[in-house]
C-alpha positions in Angstrom: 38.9 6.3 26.9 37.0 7.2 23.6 35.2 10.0 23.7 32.2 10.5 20.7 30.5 13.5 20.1 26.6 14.6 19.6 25.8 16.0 15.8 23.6 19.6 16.3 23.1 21.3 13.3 25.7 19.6 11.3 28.5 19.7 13.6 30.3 17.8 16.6 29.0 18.8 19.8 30.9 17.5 23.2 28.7 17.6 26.3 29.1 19.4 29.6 29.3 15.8 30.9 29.9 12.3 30.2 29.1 8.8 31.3 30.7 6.0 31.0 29.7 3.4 28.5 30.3 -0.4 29.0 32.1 -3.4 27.2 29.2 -6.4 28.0 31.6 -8.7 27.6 34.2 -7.5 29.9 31.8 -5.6 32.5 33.9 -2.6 32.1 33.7 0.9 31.1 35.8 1.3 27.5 34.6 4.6 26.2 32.4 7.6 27.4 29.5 9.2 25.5 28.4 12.9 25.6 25.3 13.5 28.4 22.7 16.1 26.7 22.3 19.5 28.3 18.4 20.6 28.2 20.4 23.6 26.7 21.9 21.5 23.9 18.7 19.4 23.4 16.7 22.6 22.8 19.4 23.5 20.0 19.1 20.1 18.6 15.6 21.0 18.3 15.7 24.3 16.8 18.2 23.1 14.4 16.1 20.5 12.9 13.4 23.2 12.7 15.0 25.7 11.0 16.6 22.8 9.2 12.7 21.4 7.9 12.1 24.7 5.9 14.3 23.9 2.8 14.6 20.1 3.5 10.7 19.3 3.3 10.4 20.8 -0.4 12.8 19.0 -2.4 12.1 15.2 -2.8 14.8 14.8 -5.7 16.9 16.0 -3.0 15.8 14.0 -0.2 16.2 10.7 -2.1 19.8 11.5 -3.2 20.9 12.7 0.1 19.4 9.1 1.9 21.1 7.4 -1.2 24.3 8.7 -0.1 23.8 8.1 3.6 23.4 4.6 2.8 25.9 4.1 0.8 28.2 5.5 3.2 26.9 3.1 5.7 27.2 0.2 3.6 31.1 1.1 3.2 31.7 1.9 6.2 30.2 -1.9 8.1 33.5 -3.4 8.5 34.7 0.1 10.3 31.8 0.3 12.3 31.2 -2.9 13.6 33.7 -3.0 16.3 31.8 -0.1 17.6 28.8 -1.7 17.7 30.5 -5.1 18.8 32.1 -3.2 22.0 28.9 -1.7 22.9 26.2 -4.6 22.6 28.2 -7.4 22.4 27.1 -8.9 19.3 30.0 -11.4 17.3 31.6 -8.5 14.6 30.0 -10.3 11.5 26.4 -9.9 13.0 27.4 -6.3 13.6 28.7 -5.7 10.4 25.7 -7.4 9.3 23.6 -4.6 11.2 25.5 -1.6 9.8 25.2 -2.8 6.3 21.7 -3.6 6.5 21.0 -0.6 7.9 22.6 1.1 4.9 20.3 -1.2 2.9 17.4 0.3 4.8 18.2 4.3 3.9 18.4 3.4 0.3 15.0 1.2 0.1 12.9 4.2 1.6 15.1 6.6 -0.5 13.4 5.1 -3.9 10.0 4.6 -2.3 7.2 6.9 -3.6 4.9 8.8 -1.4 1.3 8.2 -1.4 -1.0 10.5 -3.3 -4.3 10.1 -4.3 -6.9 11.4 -7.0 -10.6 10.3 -5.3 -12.5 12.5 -7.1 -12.2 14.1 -11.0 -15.3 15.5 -12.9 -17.0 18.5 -14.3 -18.3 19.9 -10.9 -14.6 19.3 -8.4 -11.3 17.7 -9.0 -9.8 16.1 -5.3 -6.9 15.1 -4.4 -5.5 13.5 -1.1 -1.8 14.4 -0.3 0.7 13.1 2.6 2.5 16.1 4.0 5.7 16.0 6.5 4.8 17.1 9.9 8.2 18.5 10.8 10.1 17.5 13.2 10.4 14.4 14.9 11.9 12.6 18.0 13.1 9.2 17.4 14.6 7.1 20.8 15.8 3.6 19.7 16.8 0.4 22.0 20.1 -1.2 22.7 19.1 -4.3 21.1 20.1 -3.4 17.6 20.6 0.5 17.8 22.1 1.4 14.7 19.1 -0.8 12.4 16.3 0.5 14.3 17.7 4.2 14.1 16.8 3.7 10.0 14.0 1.9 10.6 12.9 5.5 11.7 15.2 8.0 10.1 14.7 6.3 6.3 10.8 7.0 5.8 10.9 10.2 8.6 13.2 11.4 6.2 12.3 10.3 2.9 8.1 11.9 4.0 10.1 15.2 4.1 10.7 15.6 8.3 13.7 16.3 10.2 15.0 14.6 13.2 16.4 14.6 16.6 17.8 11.3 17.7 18.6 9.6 20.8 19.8 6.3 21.1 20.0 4.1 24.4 22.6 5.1 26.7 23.5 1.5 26.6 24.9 1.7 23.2 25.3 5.4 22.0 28.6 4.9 20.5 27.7 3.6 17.2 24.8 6.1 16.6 26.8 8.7 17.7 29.6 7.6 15.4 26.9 7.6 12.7 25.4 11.0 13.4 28.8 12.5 12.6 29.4 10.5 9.7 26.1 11.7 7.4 26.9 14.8 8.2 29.2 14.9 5.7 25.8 13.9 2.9 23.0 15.0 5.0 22.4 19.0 4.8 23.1 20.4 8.8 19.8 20.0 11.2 18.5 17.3 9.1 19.5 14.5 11.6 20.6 15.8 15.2 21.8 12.9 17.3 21.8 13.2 21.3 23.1 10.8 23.9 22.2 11.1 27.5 21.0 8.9 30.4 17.8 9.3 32.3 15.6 11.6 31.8 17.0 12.7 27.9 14.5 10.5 26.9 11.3 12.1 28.7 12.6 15.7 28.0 12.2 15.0 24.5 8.7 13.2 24.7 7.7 16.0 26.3 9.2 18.9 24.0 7.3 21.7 22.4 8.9 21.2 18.8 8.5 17.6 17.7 5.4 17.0 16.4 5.7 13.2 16.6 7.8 10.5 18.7 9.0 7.3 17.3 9.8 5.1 20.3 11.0 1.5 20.5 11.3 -0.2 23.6 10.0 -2.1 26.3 6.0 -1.7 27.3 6.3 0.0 30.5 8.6 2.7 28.7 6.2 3.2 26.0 3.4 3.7 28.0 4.9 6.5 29.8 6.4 8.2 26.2 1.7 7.6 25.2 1.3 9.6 28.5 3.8 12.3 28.0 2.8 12.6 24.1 -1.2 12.9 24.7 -0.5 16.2 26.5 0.5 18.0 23.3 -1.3 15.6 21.2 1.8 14.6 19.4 1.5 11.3 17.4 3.5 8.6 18.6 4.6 5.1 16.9 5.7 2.5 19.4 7.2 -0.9 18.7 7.3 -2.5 22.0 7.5 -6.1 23.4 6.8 -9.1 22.0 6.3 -12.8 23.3 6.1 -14.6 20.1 4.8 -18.1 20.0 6.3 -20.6 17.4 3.3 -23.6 17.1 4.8 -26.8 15.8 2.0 -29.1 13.9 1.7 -32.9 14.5 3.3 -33.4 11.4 6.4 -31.2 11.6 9.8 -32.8 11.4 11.7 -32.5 14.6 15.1 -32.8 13.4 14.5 -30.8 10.4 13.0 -28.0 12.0 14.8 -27.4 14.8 17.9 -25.5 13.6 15.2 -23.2 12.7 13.7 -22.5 15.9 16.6 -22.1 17.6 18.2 -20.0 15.2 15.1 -17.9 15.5 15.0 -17.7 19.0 18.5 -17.6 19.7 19.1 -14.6 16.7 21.1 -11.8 18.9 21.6 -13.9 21.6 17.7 -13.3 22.0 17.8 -10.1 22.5 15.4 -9.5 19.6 11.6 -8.5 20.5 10.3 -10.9 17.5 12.1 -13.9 18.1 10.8 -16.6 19.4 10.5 -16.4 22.8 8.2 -20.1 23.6 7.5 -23.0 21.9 4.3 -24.9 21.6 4.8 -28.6 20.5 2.2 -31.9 20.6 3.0 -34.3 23.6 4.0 -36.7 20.5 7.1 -34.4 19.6 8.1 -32.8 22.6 11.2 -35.2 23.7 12.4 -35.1 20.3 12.4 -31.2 19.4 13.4 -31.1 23.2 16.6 -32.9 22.6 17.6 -31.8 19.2 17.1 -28.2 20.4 19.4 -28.8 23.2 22.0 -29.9 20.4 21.7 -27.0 18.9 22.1 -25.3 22.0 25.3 -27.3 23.1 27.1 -26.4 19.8 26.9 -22.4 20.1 30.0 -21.2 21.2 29.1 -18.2 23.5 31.9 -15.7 24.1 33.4 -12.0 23.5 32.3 -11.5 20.1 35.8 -9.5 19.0 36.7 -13.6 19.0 36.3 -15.6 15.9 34.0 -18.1 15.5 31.9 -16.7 18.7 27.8 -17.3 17.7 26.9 -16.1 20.9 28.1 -12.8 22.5 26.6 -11.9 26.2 23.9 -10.0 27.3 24.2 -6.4 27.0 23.8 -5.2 30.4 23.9 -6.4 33.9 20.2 -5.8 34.5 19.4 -7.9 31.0 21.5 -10.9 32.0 20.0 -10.6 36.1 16.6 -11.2 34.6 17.1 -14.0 32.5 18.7 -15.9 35.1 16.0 -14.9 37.8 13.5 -16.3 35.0 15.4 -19.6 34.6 16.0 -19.8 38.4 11.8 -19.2 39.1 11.3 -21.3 36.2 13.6 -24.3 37.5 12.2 -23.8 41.2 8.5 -24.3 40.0 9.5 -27.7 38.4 11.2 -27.3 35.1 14.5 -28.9 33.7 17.3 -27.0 32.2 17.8 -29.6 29.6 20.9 -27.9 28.7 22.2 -24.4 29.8 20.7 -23.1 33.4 22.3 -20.2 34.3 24.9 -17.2 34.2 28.6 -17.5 33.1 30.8 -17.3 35.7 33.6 -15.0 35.4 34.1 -11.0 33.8 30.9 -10.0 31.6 27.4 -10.3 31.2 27.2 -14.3 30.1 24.0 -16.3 29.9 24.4 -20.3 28.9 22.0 -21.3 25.6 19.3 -22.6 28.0 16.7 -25.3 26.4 14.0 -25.5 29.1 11.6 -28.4 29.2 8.3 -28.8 32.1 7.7 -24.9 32.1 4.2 -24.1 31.0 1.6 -21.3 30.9 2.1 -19.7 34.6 5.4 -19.6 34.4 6.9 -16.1 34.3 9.2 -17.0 31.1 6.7 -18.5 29.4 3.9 -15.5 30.3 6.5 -12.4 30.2 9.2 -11.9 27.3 12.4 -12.9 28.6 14.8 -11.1 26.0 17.4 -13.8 26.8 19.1 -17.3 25.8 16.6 -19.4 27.3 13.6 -21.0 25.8 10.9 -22.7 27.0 9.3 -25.5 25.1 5.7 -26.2 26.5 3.7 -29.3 25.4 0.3 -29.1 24.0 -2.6 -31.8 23.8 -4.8 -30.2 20.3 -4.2 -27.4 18.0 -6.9 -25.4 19.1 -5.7 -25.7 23.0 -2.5 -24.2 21.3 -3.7 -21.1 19.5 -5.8 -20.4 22.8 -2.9 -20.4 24.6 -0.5 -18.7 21.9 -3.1 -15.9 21.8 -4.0 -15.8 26.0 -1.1 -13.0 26.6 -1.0 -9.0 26.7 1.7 -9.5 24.0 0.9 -9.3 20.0 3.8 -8.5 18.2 4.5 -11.8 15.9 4.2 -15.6 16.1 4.8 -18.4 13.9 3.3 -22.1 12.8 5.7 -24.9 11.9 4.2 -27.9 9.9 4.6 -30.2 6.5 1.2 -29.1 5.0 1.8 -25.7 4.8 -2.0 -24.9 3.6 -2.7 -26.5 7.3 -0.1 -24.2 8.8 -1.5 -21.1 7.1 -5.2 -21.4 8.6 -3.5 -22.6 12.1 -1.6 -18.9 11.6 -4.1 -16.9 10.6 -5.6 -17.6 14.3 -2.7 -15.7 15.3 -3.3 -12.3 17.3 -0.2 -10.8 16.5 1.1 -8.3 14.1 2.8 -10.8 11.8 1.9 -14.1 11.2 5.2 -16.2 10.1 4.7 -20.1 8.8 7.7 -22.5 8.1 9.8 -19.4 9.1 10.5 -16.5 11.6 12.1 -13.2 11.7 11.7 -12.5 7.9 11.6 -8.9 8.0 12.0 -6.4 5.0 12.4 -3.0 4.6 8.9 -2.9 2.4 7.1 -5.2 4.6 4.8 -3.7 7.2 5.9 -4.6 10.9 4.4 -3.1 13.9 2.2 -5.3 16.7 -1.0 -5.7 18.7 -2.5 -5.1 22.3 0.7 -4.5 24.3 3.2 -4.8 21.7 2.9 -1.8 20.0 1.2 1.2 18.4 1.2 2.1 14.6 3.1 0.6 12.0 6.8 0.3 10.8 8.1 -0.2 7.3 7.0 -0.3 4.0 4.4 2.2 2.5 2.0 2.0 6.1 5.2 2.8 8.3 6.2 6.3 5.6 2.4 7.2 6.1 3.5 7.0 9.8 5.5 10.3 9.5 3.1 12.1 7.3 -0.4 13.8 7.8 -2.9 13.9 5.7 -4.0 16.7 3.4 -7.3 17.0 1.1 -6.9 19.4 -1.5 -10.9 20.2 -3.1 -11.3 22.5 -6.2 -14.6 23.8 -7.7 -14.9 23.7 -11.2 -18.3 24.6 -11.7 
């Protein structure tokens, strides 16, 4: 099988051991990944350390070293996205889609300027407020998209002047790892050190003496225990966690029109996304017809191994994933609801879910109260718009939502009511590289993107000088 290496200081670093990585479509282990040594994760460390000294004091150099690394990226998408296919499952275009955007990301923060602030000039002081790196940082990304959400961190820790040690899910390490290797070649060594490793790589690194702050994205339960670890050492911490976003339809929303939307939305990466939309809200006056024209949607994906062409639906990417959605469906169908099209797991090699349209499951149910991170979607009838929002808003979860409707003046104050991070209307998912993202109650601490998410890897420095 394949074998990838860890980049420490600047070079290719094989592990002591290995574990096996798996092909979600096939169920079977197709390539092995390195498992981190506490030996070789304390060298990752020091060499982003001794690596921070020169890297944090040249911006010009900073910017055209994150230029480069995303231009490589951006070349290399067709090359990598059979990586990434293998490993998560995703069809090859949406994985190519994922390298190149990532690229995209490096080259957006490369050009962004730092904050800096005159507040006071005059006879008696001049004042200045500065944002200063704060060294080195430990970044641990999800399977879900693994390579973009590894720049959603590395581009602005970077950019602020930091150095980083990177671990990606031991579900999909391939692609990152492959990654790490290739920006060695722009990046100077110790700049970005990328680990793999199962259980606990993750909580040794939380709990290191060097980093100074941990960027985590995953699930809540994970990120709680990374806030725990953190708060011993006071490190700072930015977690993007869960989400289970609402999409409201208005009274006066076109079914037919709007549905492609939705499911698109909700459907993006097989679901496996934690802003799509995870339940629908809909008037008792619309609910058969978004209902049905939803399912159509549904009964046109073709879901398969996404090395196929013309596969808009790759599997789940692990065992446990795919298990939950199906228990989720199963509880959901037990307690009363119809699988209006869909229901259950694939049968045969992999980790298949059927495009499941659910209709009769309301507020109670455990897929409309948890985030399923799945194809299936609940679609939960409503009497008023206000009943709606109280609903939309009575959950742990606050990452992003969304308001469908003709009068889009209408649908703004309806999303304004949102408690959520981001607040979509006649859309979902739009997400950009300057555009803040982060979420609310459960679903997440600090910010991601645009100028708030750089200020996220810097610390803040007044400078105060007398003139009198």
């Amino acid at each position: 099988m394949t074998q990838y290496g860890m980049t420490i200081g600047g070079r290719s670093v094989k592990g002591e051991h290995s574990f096996d990585v798996v092909n979600p479509a096939t169920g079977q282990a197709h390539a092995q990944a390195p498992d981190c040594s506490p030996a070789q994760l304390d060298a990752a460390f020091e060499s982003a350390r001794t690596a921070y000294r020169g890297w944090k004091d040249d911006l010009d150099a900073r910017r055209a070293a994150l230029h480069a690394a995303g231009d490589l990226l951006m070349a290399k998408a067709n090359d990598l996205a059979p990586v990434l296919t293998g490993e998560q499952g995703k069809p090859l275009q949406d994985a190519a889609a994922e390298v190149f955007g990532a690229g995209f990301w490096l080259k957006h923060h490369a050009d962004m300027p730092i904050p800096h602030e005159v507040i006071r000039d005059d006879e008696a002081a001049y004042v200045e407020v500065v944002r200063r790196p704060m060294g080195v940082v430990a970044a641990i990304t999800p399977w879900n998209f693994p390579l973009m959400l590894a720049c959603w961190k590395v581009g602005p820790a970077l950019l602020a002047g930091n150095t980083m040690v990177l671990k990606p899910s031991p579900y999909t390490p391939l692609t990152t790892l492959a990654v790490g290797e290739l920006l060695a070649s722009v990046l100077p060594p110790g700049v970005l050190n990328v680990v793999s490793g199962r259980d606990p790589l993750g909580a040794q690194m939380t709990a290191h003496p060097v980093p100074r702050k941990v960027s985590f994205t995953g699930s809540v339960a994970t990120g709680k225990r990374v806030a725990a670890a953190a708060s011993d050492d006071l490190k700072r911490v930015t977690l993007e966690l869960g989400g289970n976003d609402p999409a409201i339809v208005l009274p006066d929303a076109d079914p037919a029109e709007i549905a492609p939307k939705l499911f698109d939305r909700a459907f993006a990466n097989n679901g496996q996304v934690c802003s799509a939309i995870k339940r629908v809200y809909v008037p008792d006056a619309l609910h058969d017809d978004l209902v049905e024209a939803l399912a159509d949607q549904a009964r046109a994906a073709k879901v398969g191994d996404g090395m196929e062409e013309g596969v808009t639906h790759g599997p789940l990417n692990n065992a446990p994933q795919r298990d939950r959605v199906a228990a989720l469906v199963a509880d959901a169908l037990a307690r009363g609801a119809t699988a209006v099209t869909g229901g259950g797991p694939v049968e045969g090699p992999g980790f298949f879910h059927e495009p499941t349209i659910l209709a009769g499951a309301t507020d109670g149910f455990a897929i409309v109260d948890e985030e399923q991170f799945g194809p299936a979607l609940p679609v939960v009838r409503y009497s008023t718009v206000e009943e709606a929002v109280e609903r939309a808003n009575g959950t742990h979860f606050g990452l992003s939502g969304s308001v469908w409707g003709a009068d889009a003046d209408r649908a703004w104050e309806v999303a304004s009511a949102l408690e959520c991070g981001t607040a979509w209307v006649n859309t979902h998912l739009a997400v950009h590289p300057g555009q803040p993202f982060g979420g609310v109650k459960w679903s997440g601490v600090g910010t991601e993107n645009g100028t708030w998410g750089l200020e996220g890897f810097t610390e803040v420095q007044v400078r105060h000088r007398n003139r009198l």
